[in-house]
C-alpha positions as CSV (number, residue, x, y, z in Angstrom):
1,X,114.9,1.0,66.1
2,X,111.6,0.2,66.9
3,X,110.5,1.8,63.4
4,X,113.0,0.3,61.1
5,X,111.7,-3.6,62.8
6,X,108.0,-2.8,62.2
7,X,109.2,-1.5,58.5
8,X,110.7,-4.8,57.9
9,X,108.0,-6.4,59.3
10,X,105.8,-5.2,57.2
11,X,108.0,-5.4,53.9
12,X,108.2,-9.0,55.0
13,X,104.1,-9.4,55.4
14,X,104.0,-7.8,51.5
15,X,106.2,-10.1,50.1
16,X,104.8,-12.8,51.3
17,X,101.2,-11.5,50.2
18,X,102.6,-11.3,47.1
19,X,103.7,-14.8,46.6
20,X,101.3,-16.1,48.0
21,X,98.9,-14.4,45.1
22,X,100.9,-15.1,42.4
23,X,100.8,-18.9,44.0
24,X,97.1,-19.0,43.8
25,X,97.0,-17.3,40.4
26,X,99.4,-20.6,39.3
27,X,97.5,-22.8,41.1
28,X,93.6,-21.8,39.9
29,X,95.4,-21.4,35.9
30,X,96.4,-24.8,36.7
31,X,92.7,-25.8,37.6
32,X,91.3,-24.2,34.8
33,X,93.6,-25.7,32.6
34,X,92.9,-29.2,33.9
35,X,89.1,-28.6,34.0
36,X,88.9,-27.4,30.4
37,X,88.1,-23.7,31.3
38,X,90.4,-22.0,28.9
39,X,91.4,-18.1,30.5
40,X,91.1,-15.5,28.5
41,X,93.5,-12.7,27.7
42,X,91.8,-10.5,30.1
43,X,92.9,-13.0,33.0
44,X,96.3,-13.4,31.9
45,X,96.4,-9.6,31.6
46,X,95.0,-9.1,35.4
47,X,97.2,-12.1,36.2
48,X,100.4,-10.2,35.3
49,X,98.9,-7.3,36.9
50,X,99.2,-8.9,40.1
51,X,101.9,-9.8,39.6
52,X,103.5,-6.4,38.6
53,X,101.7,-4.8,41.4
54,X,104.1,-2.4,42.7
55,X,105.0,-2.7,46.6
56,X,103.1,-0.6,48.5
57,X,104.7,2.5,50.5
58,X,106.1,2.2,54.0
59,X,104.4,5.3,55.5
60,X,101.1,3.1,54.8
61,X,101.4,1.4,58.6
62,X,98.8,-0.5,59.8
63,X,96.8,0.1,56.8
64,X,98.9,-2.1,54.7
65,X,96.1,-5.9,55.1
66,X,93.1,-4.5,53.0
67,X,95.0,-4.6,49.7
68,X,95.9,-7.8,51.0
69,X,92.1,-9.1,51.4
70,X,91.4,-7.4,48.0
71,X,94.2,-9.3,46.0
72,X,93.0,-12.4,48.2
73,X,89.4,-11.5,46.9
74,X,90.6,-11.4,43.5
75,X,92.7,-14.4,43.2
76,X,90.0,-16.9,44.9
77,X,89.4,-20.1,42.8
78,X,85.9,-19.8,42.9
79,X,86.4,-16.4,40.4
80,X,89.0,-18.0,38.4
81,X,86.1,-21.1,37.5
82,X,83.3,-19.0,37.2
83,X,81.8,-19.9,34.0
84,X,79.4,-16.8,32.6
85,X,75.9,-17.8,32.6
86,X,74.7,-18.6,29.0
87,X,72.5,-15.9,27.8
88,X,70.0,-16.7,25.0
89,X,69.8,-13.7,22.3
90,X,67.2,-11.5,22.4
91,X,65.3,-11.0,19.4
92,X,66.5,-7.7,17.8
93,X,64.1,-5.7,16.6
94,X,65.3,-5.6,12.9
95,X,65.1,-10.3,13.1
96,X,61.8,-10.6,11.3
97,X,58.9,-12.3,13.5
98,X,56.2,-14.8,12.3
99,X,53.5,-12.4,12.4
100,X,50.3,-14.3,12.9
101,X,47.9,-13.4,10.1
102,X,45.4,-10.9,11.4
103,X,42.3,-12.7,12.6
104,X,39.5,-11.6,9.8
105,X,36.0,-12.0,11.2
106,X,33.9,-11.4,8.2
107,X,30.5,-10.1,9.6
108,X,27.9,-12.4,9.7
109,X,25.2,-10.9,7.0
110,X,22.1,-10.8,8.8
111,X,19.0,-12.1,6.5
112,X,17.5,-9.1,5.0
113,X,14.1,-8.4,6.8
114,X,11.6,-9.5,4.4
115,X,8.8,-7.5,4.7
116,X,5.7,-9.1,3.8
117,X,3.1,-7.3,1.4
118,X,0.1,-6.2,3.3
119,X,-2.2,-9.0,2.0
120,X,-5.1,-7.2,-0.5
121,X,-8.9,-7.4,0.4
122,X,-10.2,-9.8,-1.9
123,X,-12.4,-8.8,-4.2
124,X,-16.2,-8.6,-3.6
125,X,-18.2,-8.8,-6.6
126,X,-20.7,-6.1,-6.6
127,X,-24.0,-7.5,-5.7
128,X,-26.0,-7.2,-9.2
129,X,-28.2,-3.8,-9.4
130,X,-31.8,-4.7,-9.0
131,X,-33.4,-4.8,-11.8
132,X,-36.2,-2.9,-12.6
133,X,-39.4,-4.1,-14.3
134,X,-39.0,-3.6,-17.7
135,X,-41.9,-0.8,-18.9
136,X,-44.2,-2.3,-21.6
137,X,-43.7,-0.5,-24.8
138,X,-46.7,-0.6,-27.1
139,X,-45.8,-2.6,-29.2
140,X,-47.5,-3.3,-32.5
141,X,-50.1,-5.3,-32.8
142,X,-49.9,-7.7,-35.2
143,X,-53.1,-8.3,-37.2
144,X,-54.8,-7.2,-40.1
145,X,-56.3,-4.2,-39.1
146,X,-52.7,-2.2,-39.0
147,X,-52.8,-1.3,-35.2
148,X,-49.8,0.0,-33.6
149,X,-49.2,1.7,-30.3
150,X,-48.4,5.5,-30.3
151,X,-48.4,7.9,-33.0
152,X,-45.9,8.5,-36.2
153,X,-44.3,11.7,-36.5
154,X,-43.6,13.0,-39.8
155,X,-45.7,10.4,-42.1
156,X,-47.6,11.1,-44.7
157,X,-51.5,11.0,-42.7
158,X,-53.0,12.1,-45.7
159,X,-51.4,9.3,-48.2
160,X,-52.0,6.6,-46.0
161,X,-56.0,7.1,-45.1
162,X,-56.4,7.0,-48.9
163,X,-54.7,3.5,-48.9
164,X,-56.6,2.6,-46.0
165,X,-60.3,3.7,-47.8
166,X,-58.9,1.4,-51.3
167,X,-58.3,-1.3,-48.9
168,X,-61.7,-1.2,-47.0
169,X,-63.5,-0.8,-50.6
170,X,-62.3,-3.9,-51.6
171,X,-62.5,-6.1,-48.4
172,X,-66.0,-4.5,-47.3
173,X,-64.6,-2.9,-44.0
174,X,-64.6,0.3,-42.1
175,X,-61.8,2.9,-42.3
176,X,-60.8,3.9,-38.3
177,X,-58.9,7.0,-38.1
178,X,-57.3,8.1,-34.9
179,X,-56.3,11.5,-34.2
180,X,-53.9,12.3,-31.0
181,X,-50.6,12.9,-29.7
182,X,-47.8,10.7,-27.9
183,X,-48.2,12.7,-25.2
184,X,-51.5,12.7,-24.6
185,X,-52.6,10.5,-21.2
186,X,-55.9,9.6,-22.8
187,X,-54.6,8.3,-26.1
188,X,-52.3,6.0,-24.4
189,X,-55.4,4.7,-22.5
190,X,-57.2,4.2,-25.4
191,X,-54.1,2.6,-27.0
192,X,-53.9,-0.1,-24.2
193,X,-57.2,-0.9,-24.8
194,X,-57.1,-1.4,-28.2
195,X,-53.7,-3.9,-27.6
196,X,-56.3,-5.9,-25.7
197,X,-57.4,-9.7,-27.6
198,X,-61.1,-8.6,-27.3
199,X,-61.1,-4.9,-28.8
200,X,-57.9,-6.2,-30.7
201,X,-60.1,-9.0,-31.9
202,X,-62.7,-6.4,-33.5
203,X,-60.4,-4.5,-35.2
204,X,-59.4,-7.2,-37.5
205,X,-62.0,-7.9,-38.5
206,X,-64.3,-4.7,-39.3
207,X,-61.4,-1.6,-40.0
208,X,-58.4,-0.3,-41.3
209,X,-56.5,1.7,-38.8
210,X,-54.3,5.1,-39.8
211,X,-52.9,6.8,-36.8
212,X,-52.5,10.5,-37.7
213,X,-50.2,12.7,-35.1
214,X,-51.6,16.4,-34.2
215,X,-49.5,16.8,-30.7
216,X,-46.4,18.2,-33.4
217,X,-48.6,20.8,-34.5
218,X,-48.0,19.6,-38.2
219,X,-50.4,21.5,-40.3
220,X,-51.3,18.9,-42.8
221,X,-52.4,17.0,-40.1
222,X,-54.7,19.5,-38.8
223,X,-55.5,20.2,-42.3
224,X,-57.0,16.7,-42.6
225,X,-58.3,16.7,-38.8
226,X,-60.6,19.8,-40.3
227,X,-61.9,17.5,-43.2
228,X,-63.9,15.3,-41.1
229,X,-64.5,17.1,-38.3
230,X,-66.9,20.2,-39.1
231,X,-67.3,21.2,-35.6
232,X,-66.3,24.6,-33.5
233,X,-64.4,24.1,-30.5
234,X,-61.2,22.8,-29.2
235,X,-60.3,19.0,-29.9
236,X,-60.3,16.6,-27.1
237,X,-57.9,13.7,-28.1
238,X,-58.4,11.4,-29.0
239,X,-60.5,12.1,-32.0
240,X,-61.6,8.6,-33.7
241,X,-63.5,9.3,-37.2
242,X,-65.0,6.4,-39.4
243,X,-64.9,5.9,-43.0
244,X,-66.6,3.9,-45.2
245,X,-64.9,2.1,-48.1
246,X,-65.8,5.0,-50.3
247,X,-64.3,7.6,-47.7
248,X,-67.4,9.0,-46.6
249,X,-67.4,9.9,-42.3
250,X,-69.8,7.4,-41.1
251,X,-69.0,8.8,-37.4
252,X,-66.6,11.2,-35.4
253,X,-66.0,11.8,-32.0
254,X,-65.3,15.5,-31.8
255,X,-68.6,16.5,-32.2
256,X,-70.3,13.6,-30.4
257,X,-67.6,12.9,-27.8
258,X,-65.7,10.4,-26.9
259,X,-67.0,6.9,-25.2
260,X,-65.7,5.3,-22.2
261,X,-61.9,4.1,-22.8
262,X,-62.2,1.0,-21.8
263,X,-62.9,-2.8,-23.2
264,X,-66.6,-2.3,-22.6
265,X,-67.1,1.7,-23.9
266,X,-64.6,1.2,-26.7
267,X,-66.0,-2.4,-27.6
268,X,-69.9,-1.4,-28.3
269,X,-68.7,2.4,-30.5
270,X,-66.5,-0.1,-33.0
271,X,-69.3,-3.1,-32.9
272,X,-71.9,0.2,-33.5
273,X,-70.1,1.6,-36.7
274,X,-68.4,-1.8,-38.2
């Protein structure tokens, strides 16, 4: 008796569960309808699921509340309003994206290193050589007795003492013949004497000089050396022989020797035989 009452009771309790959820299902549609919440077909379907829910068995006992509090849970108003946040779209990853152009930093080009040519020593401009003291050539004496320093190689000796003897037959003067060599150290001292104005002088005016070369070895020159000078023995140049204007040897020095060279010695032998 006792079992069939608490049966009862408890068919009772779901019945009333149930209206009572599918009075608050009503009731929040009601709200949402007023409110402007449109339900969806997925709330009228769970609505009608509810609604449909079978009655539970009556071996559950005392167990039979909790699907009470969870068809309570599930008909609350506050789950019937709830409005689903609004979600922005994230971007997919085929929705292009402004792609910022790639900062290029072009490199700054540093200055090329400009290096500077090694500066060149200036020039010096040699320091002029020193110059030497230029050596006195005997040069010819100009005059009218025919001087000239040193002896000619290769002339005709012979051809120009006849010359000389015409010349001194017709102007009254001596003929001076001088034998020697270029070089020969005495008949350069006698040479500078005879450059000299005084001895220079003399020779003008009394002879006819011929300078005849024997240092070559030439034999004509010996040849006419032998002429006028008869005497044995070697020559000691120079040899000076004078001529009168008929050719005739007035004097020689081979066989008498040779004066002093010098302005005095060979001064007095030309002023002697002029």
């Amino acid at each position: 008796m006792a079992a069939h009452r608490r049966k009862q009771r408890t068919v009772g309790i779901q019945g009333l569960v149930r209206f009572s959820a599918v009075s608050l299902t009503i009731a929040s549609a009601a709200v949402a309808t007023a409110c402007g919440v449109g339900g969806s077909k997925n709330d009228a379907a769970q609505n009608v699921s509810v609604a449909a829910a079978p009655d539970a068995p009556a071996d559950q006992g005392t167990g039979a509340p909790a699907p009470m509090e969870a068809a309570t849970a599930s008909a609350s108003p506050a789950a019937a309003t709830s409005v689903p946040p609004t979600t922005r779209p994230s971007p997919s990853a085929s929705s292009p994206v402004a792609k910022r152009p790639a900062a290029t930093t072009k490199a700054t080009p540093r200055p090329a290193a400009t290096t500077k040519a090694a500066p060149r020593p200036a020039r010096t401009t040699a320091a002029p050589a020193p110059t030497r003291p230029a050596v006195k050539k005997s040069a010819p004496v100009s005059g009218s007795s025919g001087f000239t320093s040193g002896y000619p190689t290769g002339a005709d000796a012979r051809g120009a003492v006849t010359a000389a003897v015409a010349a001194a037959k017709a102007d009254g003067k001596k003929v001076l013949i001088d034998f020697g060599a270029n070089w020969c150290g005495n008949c350069k001292a006698a040479d500078r004497v005879f450059a000299t104005s005084g001895v220079g002088a003399l020779l003008d005016a009394s002879y006819h000089v011929v300078k005849v070369d024997i240092g070559s070895q030439d034999s004509s020159a010996f040849d006419l050396l032998r002429d006028y000078c008869s005497g044995e023995g070697a020559y000691k140049m120079p040899v000076l022989v004078v001529l009168d204007g008929n050719g005739k040897v007035v004097t020689e020095t081979h066989s008498t020797g040779n004066p002093e060279l010098t302005e005095t010695g060979l001064g007095a032998f030309l002023r002697k035989w002029a």
